[in-house]
C-alpha positions in Angstrom: 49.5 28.8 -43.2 50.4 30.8 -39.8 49.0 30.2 -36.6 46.2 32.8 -36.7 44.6 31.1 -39.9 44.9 27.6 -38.4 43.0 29.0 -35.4 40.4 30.7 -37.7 40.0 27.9 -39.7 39.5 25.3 -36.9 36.7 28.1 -35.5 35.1 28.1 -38.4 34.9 24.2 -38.6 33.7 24.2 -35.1 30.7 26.7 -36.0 29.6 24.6 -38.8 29.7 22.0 -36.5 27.8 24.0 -34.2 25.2 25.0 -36.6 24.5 21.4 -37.9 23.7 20.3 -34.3 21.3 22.9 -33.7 19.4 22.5 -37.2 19.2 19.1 -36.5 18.0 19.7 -33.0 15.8 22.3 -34.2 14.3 20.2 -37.0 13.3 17.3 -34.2 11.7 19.7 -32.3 9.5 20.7 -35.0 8.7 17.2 -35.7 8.4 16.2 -32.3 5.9 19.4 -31.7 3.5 18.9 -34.9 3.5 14.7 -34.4 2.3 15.6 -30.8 0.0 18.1 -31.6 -1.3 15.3 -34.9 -1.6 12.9 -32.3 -4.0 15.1 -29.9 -6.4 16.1 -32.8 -6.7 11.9 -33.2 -7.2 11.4 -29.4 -9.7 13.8 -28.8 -11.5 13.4 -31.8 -11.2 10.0 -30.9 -11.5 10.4 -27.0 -15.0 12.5 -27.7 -16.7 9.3 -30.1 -15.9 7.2 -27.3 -17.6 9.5 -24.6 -20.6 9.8 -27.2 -20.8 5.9 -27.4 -20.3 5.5 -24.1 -23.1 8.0 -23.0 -25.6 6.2 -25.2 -25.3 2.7 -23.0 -26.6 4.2 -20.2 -24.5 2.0 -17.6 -21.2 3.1 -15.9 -18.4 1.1 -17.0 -15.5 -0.1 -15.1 -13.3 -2.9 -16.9 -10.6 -5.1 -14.7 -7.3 -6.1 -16.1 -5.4 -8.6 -13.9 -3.9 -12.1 -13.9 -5.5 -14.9 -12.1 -6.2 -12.6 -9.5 -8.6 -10.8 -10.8 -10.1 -13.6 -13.7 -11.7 -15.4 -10.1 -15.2 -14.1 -8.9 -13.9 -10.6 -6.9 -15.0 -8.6 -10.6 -18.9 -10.1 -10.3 -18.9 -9.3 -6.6 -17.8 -5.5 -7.4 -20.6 -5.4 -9.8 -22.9 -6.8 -6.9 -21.7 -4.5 -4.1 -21.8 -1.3 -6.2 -25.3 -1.7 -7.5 -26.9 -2.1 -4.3 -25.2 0.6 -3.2 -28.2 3.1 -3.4 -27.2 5.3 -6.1 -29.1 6.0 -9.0 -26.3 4.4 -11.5 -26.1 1.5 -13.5 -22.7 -0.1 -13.1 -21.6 -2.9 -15.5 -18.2 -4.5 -14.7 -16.2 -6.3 -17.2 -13.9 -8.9 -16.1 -10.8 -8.9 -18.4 -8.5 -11.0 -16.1 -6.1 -13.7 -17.6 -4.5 -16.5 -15.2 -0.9 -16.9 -16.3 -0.4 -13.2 -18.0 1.6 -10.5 -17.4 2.1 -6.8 -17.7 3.3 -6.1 -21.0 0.3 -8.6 -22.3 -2.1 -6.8 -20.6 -0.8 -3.2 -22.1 -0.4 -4.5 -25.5 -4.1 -5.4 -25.5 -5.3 -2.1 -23.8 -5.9 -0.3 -26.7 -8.3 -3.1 -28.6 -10.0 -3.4 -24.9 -10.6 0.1 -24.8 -11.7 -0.2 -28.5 -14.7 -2.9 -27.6 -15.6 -2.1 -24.0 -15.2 1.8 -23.6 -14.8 1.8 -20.2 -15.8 4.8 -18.0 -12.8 2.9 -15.6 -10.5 0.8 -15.5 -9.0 -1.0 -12.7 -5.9 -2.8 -12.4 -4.3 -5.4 -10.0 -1.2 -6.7 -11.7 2.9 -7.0 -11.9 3.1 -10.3 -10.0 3.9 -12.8 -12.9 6.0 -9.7 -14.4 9.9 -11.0 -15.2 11.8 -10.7 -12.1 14.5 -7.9 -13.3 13.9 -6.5 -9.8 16.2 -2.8 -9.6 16.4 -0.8 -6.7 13.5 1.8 -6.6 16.3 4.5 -5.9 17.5 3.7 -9.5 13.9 4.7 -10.6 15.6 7.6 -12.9 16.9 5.0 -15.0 13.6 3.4 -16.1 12.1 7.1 -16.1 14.3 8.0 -19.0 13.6 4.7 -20.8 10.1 5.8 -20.1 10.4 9.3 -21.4 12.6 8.1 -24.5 9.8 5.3 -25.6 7.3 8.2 -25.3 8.7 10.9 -27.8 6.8 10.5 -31.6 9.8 11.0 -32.7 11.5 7.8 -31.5 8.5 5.7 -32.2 8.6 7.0 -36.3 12.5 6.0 -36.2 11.4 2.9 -34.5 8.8 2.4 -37.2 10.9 3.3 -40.1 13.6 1.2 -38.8 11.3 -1.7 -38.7 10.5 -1.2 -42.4 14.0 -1.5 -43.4 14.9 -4.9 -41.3 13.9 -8.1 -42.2 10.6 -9.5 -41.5 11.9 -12.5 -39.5 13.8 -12.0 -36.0 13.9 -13.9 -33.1 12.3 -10.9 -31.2 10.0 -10.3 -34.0 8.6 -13.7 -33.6 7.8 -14.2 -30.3 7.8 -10.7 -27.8 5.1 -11.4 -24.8 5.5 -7.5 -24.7 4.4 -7.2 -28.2 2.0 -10.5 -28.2 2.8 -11.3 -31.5 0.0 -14.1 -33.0 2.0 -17.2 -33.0 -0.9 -18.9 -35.2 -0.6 -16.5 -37.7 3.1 -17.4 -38.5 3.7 -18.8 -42.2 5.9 -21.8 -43.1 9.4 -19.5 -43.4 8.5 -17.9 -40.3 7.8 -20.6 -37.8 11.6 -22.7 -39.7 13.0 -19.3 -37.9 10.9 -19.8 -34.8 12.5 -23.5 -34.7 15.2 -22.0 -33.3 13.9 -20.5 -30.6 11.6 -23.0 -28.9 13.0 -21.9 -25.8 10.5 -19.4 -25.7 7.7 -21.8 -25.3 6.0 -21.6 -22.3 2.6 -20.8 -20.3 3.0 -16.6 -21.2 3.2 -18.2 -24.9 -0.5 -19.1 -24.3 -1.8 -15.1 -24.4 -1.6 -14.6 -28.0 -4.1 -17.2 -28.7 -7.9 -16.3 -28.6 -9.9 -16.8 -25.9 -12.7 -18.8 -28.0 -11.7 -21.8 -29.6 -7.8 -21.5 -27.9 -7.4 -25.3 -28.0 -8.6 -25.8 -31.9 -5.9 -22.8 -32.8 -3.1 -23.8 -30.9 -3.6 -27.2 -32.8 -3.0 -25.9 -36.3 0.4 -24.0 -34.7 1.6 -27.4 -32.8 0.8 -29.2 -36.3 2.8 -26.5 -37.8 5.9 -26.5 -35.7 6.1 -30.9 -35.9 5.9 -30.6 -39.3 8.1 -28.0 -39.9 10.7 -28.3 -36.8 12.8 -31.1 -35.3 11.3 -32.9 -32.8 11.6 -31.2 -29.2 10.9 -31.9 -25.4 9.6 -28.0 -25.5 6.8 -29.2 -28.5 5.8 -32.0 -25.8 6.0 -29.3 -23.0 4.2 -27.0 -24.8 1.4 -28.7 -25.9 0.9 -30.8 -22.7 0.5 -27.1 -21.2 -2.6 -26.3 -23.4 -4.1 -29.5 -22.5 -3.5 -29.0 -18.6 -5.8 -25.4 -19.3 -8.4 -27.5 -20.3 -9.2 -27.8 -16.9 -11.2 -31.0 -17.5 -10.1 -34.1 -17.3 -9.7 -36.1 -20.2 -7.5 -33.1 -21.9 -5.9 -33.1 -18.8 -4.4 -36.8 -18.9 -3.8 -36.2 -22.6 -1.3 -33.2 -21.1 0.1 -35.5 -18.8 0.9 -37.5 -21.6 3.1 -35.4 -23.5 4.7 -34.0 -20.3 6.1 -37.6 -20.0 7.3 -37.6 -23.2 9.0 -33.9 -23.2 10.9 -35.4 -19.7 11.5 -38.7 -22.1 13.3 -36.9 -24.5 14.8 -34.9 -22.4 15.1 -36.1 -18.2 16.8 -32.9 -17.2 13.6 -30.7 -18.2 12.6 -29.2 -15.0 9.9 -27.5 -16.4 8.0 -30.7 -17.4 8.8 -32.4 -14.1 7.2 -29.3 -11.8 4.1 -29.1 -13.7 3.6 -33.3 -14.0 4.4 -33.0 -10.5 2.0 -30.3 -9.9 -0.9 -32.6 -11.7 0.2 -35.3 -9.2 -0.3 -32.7 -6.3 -4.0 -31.7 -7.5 -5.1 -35.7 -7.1 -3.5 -35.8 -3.7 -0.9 -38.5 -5.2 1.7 -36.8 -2.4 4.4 -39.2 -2.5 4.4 -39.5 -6.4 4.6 -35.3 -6.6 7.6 -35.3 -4.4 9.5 -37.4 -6.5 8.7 -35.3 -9.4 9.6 -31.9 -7.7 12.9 -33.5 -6.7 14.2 -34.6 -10.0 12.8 -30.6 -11.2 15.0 -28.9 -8.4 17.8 -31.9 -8.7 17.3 -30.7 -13.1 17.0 -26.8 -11.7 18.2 -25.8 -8.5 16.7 -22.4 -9.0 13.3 -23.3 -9.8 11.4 -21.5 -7.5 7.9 -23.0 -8.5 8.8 -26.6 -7.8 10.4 -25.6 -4.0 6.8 -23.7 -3.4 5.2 -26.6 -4.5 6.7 -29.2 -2.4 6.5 -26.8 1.0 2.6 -26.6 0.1 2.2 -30.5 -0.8 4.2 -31.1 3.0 2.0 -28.5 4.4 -1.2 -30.1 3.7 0.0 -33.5 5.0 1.0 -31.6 8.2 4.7 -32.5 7.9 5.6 -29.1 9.2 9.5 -29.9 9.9 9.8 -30.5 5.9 8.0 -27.7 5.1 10.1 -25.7 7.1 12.9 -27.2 5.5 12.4 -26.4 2.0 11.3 -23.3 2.1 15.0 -22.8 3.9 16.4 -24.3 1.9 15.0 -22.4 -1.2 16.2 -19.3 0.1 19.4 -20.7 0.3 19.4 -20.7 -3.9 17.8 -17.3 -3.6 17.0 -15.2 -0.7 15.0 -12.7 -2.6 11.9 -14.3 -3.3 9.1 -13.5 -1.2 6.9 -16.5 -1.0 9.4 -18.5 0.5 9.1 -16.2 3.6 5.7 -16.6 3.0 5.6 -20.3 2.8 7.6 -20.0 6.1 4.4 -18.1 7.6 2.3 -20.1 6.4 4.0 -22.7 8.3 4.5 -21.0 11.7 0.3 -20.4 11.7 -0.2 -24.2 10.7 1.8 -24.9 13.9 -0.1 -22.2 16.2 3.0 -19.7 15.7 7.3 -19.8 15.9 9.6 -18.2 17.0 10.9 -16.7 13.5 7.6 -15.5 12.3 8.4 -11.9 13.0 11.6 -12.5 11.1 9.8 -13.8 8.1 7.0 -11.2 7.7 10.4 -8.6 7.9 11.6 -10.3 5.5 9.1 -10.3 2.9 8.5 -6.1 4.2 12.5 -6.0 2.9 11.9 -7.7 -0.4 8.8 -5.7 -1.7 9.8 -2.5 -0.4 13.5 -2.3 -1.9 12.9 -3.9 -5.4 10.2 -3.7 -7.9 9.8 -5.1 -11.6 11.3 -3.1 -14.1 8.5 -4.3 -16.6 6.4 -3.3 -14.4 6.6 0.2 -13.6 7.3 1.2 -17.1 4.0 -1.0 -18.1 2.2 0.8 -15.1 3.0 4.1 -16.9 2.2 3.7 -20.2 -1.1 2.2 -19.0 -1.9 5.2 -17.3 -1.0 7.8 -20.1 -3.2 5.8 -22.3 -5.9 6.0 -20.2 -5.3 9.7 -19.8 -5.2 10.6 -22.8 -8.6 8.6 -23.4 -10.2 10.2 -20.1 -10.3 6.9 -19.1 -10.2 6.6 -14.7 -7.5 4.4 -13.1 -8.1 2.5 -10.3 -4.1 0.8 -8.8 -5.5 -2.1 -6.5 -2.7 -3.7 -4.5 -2.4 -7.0 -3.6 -3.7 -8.2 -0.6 -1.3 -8.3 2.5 0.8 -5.8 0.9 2.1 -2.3 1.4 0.2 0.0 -1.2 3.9 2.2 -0.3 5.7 0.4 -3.7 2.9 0.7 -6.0 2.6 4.7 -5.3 6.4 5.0 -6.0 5.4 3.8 -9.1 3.6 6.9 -9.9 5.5 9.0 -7.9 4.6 13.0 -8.3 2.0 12.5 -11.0 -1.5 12.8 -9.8 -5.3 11.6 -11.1 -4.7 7.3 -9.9 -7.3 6.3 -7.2 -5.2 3.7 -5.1 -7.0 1.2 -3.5 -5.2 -0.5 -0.1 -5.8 -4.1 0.9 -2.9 -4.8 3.5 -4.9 -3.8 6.9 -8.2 -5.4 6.0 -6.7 -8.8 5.1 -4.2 -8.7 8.1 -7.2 -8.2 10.1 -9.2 -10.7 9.1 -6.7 -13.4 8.9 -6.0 -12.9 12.7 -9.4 -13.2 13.9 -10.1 -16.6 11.5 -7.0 -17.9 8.8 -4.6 -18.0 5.7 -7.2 -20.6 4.1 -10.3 -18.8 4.7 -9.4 -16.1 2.2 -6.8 -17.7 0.1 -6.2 -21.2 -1.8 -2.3 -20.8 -2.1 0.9 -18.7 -1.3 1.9 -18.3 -4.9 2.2 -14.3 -4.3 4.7 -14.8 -1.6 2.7 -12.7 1.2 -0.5 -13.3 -0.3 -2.6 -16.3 -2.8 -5.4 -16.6 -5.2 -8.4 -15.5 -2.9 -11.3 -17.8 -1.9 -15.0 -16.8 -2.3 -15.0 -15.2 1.1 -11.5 -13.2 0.3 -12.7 -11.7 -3.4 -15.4 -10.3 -1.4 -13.0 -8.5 0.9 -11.0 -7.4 -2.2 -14.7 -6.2 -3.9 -15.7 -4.4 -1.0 -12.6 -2.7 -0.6 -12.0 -1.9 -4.0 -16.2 -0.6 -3.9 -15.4 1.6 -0.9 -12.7 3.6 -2.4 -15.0 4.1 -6.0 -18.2 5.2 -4.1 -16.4 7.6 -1.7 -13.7 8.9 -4.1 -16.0 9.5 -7.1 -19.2 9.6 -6.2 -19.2 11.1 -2.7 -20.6 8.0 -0.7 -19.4 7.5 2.9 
């Protein structure tokens, strides 16, 4: 063959190359346009019951999704504030807030929530307990095209088809918090697999348990993992969690109890240790709690919980040198989390100001304005193209003592969120009175789980920016 028939043949390959490509390109197109356009018959078919139900109820209805934050009383007082103020509407606010959750719990139970409540609004204060995969927000592209991958129909009816053709059981399939898979609902050859990865056990594992009757079902799982699995310190940890939710105290001894033997079985499980230790603290038993934080950070030196724990428990005895001096050296082991600076504030007002304390609030400024949760601004988005698509409002409420600046780079160049900004208003009224007047703790770094008095802050705020936003109050 001469050299002008080589060439012509290798063109020709190329072109059918070419051509394959662009059918296959072409053909995704088409499926991506009519799944898209399937998908917007559903929603507003679906989108237009929903307003129909909704009308019907005559009440306005504004659901709040949060952690522990927003579980405490500041939901009731919203209700409160925005009925007395004058307008001719019925407002009816559900509190949906779950102490211990996270993002992608709080997303994979939107839809159902939407389903039962059919909220007018929706307001959301959330992203603290997310995992700490902290980026740089100038890498934001990155978790954009994640975000803009996950959202084609397309990928989701690979991803579905491809799920159809893997086995049932994998480790990811078992236990996701980001899919909050129903532990209790796990048959005998499921939970043999799930034996294997008791590592995942922990207070997130709680979500995918009812509210009603939590304790009763996460009985029949326990009884289902002992009889099925070899006996773990994470079992005892696990369980002696559930108890401690109890809240009252016989189930919370009972929870101390297998704590003890988790750390029995195993002496270097930190885990056990901060939150036996953390029992300890809540009866004022100081000296005993120490000791217990000390063999956790001696068992973990990066566990961040126990060091906040032991600043707090020398705080409250007014040891002020030692609480200076774990909170130091925490962020020796890690100099990126916030509440250490915090704790270190906290400190300096205890002790009528220090020198540092201008350091420490820069700090904490650094931390939350360079990094942010991967988890959590993907979560962020897909909550609010849910709620889009349903018509449903979205209220962003930042945390208290913090700059609402990260949480509108979250969103940055789309439009329709209300954000609601509680860093002035809290700063202020922490100077003229103090940190315990509006919050318990430091567990957000900069900020805690609000008293009484600072929910009603938060509910006023977050009333403020409904009436005058949507309804034209001043």
């Amino acid at each position: 063959m001469n050299k002008k028939s080589q060439s012509q043949a290798k063109t020709t390959l190329w072109q059918r190359v070419a051509l394959i490509l662009l059918g296959v390109f072409l053909s995704l197109v088409i499926l991506e346009t009519g799944l898209r356009w399937a998908g917007f018959v559903f929603t507003s078919i679906q989108g237009y019951q929903n307003w129909l139900s909704v009308s019907q109820k005559g009440s306005y209805r504004i659901m709040c999704l949060g952690e522990s934050t927003t579980a405490g009383s500041y939901p009731r007082q919203l209700e409160t504030i925005l009925n007395e103020s004058g307008l001719k509407v019925k407002f009816s606010v559900i509190n949906r807030g779950y102490a211990g959750t996270n993002t992608s719990v709080i997303l994979s139970h939107l839809e159902e929530n939407l389903d039962k409540y059919k909220p007018d609004m929706v307001i959301t204060m959330m992203g603290v307990n997310d995992n700490r995969n902290y980026v740089f927000y100038q890498d934001n592209g990155g978790a954009k095209a994640k975000d803009f991958l996950h959202s084609l129909r397309t990928y989701k009816l690979m991803a579905l088809l491809w799920a159809s053709l893997r086995p049932r059981v994998e480790k990811e399939d078992l236990y996701d918090v980001k899919k909050s898979v129903p532990l209790m609902s796990f048959n005998d050859t499921e939970i043999k697999t799930y034996c294997n990865h008791l590592d995942t056990l922990d207070e997130s594992s709680l979500q995918s348990f009812p509210e009603e009757g939590r304790l009763e079902a996460v009985e029949r799982f326990y009884k289902k993992l002992t009889d099925l699995c070899p006996e773990s310190d994470r079992l005892y940890y696990f369980k002696g969690l559930i108890y401690l939710e109890e809240k009252e105290a016989r189930e919370a001894k009972v929870g101390e109890e297998f704590l003890k033997k988790a750390i029995e079985m195993n002496p270097r499980n930190s885990d056990a240790y901060t939150m036996l230790g953390e029992c300890y603290r809540d009866r004022k038993e100081y000296d005993q709690a120490v000791g217990l934080l000390e063999k956790a950070i001696d068992a973990n030196p990066h566990n961040d919980r126990a060091y906040t724990l032991m600043g707090l428990i020398y705080l409250e005895q007014q040891k002020y040198a030692d609480a200076l001096n774990i909170f130091k050296k925490a962020i020796t082991f890690n100099p990126n989390v916030d509440r250490y600076y915090g704790g270190l504030l906290l400190v300096c007002q205890a002790m009528k100001g220090c020198r540092d304390s201008q350091e420490y609030y820069r700090e904490i400024q650094r931390i939350r304005s360079s990094y942010y949760s991967a988890d959590t601004v993907n979560n962020y988005r897909q909550v609010k193209k849910i709620l889009d698509k349903r018509g449903v409002k979205l209220v962003c409420v930042q945390y208290p003592m913090r700059s609402l600046a990260p949480l509108r780079k979250i969103f940055e160049g789309e439009i329709g969120a209300l954000f609601v900004d509680n860093e002035g208003s809290f700063k202020a009224a922490i100077q003229k009175s103090s940190w315990r007047d509006y919050f318990y703790d430091i567990f957000g770094g900069d900020f805690g789980h609000a008293t009484q008095k600072g929910d009603g802050l938060l509910a006023k705020n977050i009333a403020d920016s409904i009436l005058k936003r949507y309804f034209n109050l001043n």
